[in-house]
C-alpha positions as CSV (number, residue, x, y, z in Angstrom):
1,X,17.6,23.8,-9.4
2,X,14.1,22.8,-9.5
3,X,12.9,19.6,-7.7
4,X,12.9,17.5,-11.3
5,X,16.8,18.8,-12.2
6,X,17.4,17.4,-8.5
7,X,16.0,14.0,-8.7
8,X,17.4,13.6,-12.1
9,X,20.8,14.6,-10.7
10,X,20.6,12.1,-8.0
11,X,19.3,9.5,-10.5
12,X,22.8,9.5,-12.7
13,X,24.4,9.3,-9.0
14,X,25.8,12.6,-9.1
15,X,27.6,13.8,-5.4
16,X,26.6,12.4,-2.5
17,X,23.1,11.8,-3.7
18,X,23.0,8.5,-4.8
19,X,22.6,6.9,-1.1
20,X,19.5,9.8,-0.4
21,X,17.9,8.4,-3.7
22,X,18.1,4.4,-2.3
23,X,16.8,5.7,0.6
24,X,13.9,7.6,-1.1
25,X,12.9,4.6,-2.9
26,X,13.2,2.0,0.1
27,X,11.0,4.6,2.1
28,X,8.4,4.3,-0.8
29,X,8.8,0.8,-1.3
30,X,7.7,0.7,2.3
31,X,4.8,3.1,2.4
32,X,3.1,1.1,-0.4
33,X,3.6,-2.1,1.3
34,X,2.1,-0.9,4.5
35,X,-0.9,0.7,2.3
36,X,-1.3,-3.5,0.4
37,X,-1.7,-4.7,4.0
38,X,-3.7,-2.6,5.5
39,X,-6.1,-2.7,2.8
40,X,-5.7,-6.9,3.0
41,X,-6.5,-7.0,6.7
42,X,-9.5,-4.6,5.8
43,X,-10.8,-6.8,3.1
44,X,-10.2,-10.2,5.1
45,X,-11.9,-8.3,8.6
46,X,-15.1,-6.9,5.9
47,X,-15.2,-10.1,4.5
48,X,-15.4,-11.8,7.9
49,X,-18.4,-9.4,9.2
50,X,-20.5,-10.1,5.9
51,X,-20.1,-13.7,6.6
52,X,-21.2,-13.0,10.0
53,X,-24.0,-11.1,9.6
54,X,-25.4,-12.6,6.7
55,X,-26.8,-11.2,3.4
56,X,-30.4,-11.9,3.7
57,X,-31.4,-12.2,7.3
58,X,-31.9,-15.6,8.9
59,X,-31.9,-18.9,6.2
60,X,-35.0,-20.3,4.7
61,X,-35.8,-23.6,5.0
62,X,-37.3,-25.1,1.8
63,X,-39.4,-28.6,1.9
């Protein structure tokens, strides 16, 4: 069995395979919610520096 034949086996919840395939999907389901925040917390913390250390130097006062 190739690893396609064996996911679509588990897929129409053939054997003992069904549970294995809920847990592959919950473990992914995971993963790419860990990925979303990570790459939220590095926007907001990027975001927070550029604020900080400004775009164009010090401000310019205009009369």
């Amino acid at each position: 069995m190739t690893g396609d034949e064996s996911l679509h086996v588990l897929a129409r919840g053939g054997g003992d395979g069904a549970g294995l395939l809920h847990h592959l999907l919950v473990d992914q389901a995971i993963k790419v919610a860990i990925v979303l925040v990570a790459l939220l917390v590095l926007a907001l913390g990027m975001r927070l520096i550029w604020k900080k250390a400004g775009r164009a130097g010090p401000p310019r006062r205009d009369r």
